[in-house]
OpenMM code with the backbone's topology and positions (N, CA, C; nanometers):
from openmm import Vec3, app, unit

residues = "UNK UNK UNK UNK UNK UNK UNK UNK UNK UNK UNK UNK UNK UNK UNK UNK UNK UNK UNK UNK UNK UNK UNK UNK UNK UNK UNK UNK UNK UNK UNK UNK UNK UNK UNK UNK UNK UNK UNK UNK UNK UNK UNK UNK UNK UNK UNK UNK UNK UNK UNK UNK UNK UNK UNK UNK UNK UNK UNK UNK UNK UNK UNK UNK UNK UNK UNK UNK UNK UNK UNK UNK UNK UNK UNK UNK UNK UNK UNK UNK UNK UNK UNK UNK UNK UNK UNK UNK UNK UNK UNK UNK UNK UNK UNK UNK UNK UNK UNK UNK".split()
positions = [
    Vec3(6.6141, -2.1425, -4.1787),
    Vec3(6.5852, -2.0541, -4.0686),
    Vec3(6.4894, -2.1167, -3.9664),
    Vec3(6.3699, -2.1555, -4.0220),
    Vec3(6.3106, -2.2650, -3.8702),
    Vec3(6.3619, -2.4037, -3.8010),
    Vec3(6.4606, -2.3732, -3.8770),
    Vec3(6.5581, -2.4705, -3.7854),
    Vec3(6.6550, -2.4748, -3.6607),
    Vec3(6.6698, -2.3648, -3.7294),
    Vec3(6.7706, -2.2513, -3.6287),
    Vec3(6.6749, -2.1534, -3.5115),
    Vec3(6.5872, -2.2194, -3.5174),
    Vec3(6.4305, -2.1201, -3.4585),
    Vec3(6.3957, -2.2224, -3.3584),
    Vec3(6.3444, -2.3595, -3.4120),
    Vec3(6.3162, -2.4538, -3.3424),
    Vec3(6.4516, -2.5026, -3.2345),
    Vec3(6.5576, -2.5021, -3.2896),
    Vec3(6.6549, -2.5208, -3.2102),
    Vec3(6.7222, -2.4503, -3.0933),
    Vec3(6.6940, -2.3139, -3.1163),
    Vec3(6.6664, -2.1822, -2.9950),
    Vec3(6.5733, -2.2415, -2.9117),
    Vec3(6.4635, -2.2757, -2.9711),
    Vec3(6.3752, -2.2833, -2.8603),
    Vec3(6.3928, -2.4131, -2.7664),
    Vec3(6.4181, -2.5306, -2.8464),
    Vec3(6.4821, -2.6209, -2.7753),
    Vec3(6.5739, -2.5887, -2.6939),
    Vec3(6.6961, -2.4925, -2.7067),
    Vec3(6.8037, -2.4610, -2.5959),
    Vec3(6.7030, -2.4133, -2.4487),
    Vec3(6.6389, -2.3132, -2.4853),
    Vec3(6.5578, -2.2487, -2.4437),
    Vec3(6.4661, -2.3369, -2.3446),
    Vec3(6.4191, -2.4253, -2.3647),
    Vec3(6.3774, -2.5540, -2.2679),
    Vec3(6.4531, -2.6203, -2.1735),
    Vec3(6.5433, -2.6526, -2.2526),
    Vec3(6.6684, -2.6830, -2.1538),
    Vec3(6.7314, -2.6263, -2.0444),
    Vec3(6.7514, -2.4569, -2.0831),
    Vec3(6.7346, -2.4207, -1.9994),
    Vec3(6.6493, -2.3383, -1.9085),
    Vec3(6.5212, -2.3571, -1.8974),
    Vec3(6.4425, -2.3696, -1.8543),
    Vec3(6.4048, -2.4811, -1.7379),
    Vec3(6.3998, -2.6140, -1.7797),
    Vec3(6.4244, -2.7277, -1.7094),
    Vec3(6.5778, -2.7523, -1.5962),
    Vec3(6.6453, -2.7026, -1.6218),
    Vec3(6.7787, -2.6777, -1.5385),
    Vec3(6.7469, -2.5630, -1.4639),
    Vec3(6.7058, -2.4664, -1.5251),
    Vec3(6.6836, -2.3906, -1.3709),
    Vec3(6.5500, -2.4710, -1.2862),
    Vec3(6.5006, -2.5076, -1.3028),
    Vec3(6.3926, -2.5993, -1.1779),
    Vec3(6.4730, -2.6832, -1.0987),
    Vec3(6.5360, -2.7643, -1.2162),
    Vec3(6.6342, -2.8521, -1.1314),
    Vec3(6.7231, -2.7568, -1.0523),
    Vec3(6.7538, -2.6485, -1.0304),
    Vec3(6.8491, -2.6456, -0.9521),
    Vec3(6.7965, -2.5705, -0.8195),
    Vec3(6.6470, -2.5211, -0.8612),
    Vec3(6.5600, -2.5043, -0.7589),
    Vec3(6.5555, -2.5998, -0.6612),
    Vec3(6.4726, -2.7103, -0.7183),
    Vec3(6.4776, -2.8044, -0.6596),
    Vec3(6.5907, -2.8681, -0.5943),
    Vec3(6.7118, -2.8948, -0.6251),
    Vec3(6.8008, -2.9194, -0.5927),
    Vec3(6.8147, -2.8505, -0.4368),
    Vec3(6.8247, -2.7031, -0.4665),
    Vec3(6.8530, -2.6356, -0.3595),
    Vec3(6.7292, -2.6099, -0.2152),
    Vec3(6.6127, -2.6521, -0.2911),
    Vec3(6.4986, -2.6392, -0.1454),
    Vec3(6.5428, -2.8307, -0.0551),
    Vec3(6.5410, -2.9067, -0.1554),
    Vec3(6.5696, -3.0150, -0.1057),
    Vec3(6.7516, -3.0441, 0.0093),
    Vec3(6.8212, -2.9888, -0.0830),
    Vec3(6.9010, -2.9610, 0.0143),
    Vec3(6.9099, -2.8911, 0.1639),
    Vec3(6.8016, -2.8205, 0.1635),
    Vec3(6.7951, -2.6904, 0.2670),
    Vec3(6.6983, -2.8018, 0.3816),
    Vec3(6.5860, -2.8632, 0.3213),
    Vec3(6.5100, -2.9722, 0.3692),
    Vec3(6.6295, -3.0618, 0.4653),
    Vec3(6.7117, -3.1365, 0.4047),
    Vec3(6.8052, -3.2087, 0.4669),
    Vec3(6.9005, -3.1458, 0.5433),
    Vec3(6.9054, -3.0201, 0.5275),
    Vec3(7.0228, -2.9414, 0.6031),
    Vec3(6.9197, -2.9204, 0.7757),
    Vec3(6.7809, -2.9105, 0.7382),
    Vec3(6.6907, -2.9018, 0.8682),
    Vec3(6.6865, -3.0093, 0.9159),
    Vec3(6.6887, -3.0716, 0.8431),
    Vec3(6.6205, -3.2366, 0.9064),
    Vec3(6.4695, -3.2712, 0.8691),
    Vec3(6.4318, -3.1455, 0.7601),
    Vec3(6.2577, -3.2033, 0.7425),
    Vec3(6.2423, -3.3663, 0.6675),
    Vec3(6.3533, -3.3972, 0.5821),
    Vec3(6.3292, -3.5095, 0.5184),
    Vec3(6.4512, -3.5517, 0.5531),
    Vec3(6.4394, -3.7183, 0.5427),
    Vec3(6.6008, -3.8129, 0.5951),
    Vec3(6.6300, -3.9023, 0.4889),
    Vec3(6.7782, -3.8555, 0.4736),
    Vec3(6.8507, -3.8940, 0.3221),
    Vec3(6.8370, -4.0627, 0.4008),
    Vec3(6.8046, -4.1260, 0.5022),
    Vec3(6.7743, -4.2852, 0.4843),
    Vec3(6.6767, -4.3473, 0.4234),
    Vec3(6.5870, -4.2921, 0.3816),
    Vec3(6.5258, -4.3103, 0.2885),
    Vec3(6.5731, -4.3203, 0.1668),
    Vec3(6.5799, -4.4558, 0.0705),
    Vec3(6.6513, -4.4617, -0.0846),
    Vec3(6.5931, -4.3530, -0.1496),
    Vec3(6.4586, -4.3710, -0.2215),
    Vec3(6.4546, -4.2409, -0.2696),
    Vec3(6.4766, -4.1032, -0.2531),
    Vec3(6.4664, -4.0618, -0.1197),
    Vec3(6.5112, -3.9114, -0.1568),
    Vec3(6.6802, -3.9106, -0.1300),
    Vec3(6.7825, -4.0143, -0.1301),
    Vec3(6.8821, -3.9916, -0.1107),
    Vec3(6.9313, -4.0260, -0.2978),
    Vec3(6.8773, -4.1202, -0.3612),
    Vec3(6.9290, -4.1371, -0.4907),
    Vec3(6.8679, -4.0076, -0.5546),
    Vec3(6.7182, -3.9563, -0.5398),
    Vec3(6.7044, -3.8428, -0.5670),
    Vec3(6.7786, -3.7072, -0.5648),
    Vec3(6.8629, -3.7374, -0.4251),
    Vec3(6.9684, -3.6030, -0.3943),
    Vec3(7.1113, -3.6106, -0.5326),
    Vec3(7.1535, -3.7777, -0.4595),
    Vec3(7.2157, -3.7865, -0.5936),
    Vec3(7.2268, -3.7441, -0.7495),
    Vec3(7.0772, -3.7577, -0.8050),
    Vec3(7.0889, -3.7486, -0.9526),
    Vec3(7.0933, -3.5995, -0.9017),
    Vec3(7.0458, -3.4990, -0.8455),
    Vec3(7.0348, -3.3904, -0.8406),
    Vec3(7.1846, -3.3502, -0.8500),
    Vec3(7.2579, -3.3740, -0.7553),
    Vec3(7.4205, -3.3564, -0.6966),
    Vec3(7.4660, -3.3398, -0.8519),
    Vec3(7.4735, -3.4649, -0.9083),
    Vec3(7.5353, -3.5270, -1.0201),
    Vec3(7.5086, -3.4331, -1.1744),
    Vec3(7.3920, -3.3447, -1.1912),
    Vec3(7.3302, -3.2485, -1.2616),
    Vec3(7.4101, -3.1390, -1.2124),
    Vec3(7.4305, -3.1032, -1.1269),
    Vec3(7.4081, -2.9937, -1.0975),
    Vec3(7.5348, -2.9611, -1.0241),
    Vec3(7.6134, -2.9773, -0.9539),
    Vec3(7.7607, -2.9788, -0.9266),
    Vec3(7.8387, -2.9345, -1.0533),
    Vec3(7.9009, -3.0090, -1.1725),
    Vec3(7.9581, -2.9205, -1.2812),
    Vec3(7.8811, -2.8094, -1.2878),
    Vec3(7.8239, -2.7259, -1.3246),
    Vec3(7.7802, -2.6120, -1.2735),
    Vec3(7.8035, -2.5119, -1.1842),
    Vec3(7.7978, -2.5734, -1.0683),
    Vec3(7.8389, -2.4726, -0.9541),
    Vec3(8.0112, -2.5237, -0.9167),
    Vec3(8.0933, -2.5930, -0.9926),
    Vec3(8.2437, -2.6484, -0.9532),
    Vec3(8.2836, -2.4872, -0.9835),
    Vec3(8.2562, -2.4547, -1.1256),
    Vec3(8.3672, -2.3346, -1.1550),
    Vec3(8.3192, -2.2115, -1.1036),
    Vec3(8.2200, -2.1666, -1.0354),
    Vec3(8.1061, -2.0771, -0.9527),
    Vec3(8.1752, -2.0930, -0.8375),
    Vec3(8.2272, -2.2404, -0.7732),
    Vec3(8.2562, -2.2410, -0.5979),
    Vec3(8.4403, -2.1906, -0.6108),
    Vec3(8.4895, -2.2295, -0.7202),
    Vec3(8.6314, -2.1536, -0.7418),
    Vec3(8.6823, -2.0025, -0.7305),
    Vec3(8.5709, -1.9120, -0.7843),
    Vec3(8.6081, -1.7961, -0.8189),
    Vec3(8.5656, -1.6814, -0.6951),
    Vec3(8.4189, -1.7511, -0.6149),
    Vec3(8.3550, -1.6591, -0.5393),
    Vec3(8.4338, -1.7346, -0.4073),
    Vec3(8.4176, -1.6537, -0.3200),
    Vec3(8.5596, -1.6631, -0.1959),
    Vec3(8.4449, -1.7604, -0.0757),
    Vec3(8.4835, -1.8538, -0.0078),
    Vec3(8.4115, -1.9001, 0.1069),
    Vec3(8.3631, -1.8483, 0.1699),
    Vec3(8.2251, -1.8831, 0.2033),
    Vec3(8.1296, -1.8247, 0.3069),
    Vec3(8.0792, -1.9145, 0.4188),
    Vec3(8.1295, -2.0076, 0.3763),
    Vec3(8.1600, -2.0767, 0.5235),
    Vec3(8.0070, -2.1614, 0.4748),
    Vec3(7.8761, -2.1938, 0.5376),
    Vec3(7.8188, -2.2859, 0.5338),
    Vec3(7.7040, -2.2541, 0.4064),
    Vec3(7.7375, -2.1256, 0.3836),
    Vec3(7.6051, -2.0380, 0.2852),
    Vec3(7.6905, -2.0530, 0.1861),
    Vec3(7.6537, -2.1523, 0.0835),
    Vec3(7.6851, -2.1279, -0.0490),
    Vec3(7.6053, -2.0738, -0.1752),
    Vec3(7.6446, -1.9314, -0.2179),
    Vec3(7.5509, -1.9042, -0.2758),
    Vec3(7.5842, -1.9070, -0.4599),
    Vec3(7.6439, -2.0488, -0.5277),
    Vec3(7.7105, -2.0706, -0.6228),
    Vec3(7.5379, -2.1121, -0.6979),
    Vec3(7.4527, -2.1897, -0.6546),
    Vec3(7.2815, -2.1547, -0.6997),
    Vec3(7.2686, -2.0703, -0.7624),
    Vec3(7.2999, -1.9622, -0.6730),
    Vec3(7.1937, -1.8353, -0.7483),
    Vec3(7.2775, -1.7517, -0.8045),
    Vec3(7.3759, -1.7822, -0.8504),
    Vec3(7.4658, -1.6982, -0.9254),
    Vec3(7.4353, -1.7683, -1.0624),
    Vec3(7.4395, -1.9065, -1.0945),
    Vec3(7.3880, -1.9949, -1.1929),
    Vec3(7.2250, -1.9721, -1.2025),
    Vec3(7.1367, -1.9380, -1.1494),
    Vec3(6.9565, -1.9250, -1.1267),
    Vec3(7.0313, -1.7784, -1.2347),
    Vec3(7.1165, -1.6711, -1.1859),
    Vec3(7.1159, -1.5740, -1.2744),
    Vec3(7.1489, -1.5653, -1.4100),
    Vec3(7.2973, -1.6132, -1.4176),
    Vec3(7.3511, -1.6737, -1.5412),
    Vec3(7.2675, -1.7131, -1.6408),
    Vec3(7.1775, -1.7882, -1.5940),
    Vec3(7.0643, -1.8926, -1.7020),
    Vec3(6.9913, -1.7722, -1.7330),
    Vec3(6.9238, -1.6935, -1.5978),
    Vec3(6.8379, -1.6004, -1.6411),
    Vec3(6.8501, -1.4900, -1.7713),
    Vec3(6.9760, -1.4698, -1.7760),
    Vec3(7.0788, -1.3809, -1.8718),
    Vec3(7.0802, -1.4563, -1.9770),
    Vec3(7.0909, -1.5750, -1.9784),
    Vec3(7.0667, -1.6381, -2.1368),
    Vec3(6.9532, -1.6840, -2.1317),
    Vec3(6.8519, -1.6636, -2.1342),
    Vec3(6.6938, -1.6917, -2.1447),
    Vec3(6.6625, -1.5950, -2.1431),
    Vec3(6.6818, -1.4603, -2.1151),
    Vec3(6.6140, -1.3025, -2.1435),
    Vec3(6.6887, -1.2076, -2.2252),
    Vec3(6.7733, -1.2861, -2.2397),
    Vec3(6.9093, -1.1266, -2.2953),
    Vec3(6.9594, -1.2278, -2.4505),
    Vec3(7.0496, -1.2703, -2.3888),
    Vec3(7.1249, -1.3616, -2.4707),
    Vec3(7.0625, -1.4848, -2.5841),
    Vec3(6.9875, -1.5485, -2.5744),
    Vec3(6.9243, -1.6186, -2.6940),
    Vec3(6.7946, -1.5053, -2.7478),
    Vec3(6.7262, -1.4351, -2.7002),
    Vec3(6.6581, -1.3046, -2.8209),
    Vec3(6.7504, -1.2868, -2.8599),
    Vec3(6.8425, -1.1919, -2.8347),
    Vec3(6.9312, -1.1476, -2.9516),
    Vec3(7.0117, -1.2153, -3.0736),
    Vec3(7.0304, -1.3347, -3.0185),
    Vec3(7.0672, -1.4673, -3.1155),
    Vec3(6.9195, -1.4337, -3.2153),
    Vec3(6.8260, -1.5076, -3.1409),
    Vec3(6.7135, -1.5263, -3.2253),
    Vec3(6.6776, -1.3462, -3.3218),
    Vec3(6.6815, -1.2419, -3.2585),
    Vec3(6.6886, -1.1183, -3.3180),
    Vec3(6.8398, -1.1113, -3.4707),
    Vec3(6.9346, -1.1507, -3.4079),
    Vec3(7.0543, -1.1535, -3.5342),
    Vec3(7.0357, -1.2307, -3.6242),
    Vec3(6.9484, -1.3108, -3.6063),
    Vec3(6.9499, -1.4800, -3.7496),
    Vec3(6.8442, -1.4145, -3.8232),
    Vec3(6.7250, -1.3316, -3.7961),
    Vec3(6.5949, -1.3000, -3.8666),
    Vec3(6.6653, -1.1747, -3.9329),
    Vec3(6.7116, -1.0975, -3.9065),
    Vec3(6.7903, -0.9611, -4.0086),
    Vec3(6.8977, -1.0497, -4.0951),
] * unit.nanometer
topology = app.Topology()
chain = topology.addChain("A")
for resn in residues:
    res = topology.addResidue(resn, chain)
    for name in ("N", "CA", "C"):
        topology.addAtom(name, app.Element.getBySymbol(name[0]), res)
């Protein structure tokens, strides 16, 4: 059983750490969509990259189902929710079903 405890909580980090990343992902994008920072710069463009590269599978099957909005994609925060739902709802009750 503290295996299965420790390993919740590990998921639980994970996703934790993925939703930042996709925070981040998305203020940095919004940055470049203004022009506050310039993807000619290597780092923040390989930075955009690893971000892209994280975080795209994610929002692929999110940009399929919800209908175009033209420049506002809001496939982020449908995933910011998703996670939220398994980090408040969905792993307690895991962790609640393994202890009974």
């Amino acid at each position: 059983m503290p295996f299965v405890n420790a390993l919740l909580q590990i998921v639980d980090l994970l996703l934790y750490i993925l939703t930042w990343i996709i925070v981040i992902q998305a203020i940095l994008s919004w940055l470049v969509a203004f022009n506050v920072i310039n993807t000619h710069n290597d780092f923040v463009r390989s930075l955009l990259y690893a971000l892209d590269r994280i975080t795209e599978p994610l929002y692929r099957p999110i940009r399929r189902i919800m209908p175009d909005f033209g420049a506002l994609d809001l496939s982020p925060m449908v995933v910011l929710l998703l996670l939220y739902i398994l980090r408040s709802i969905v792993l307690p009750q895991i962790q609640m079903a393994l202890v009974y």
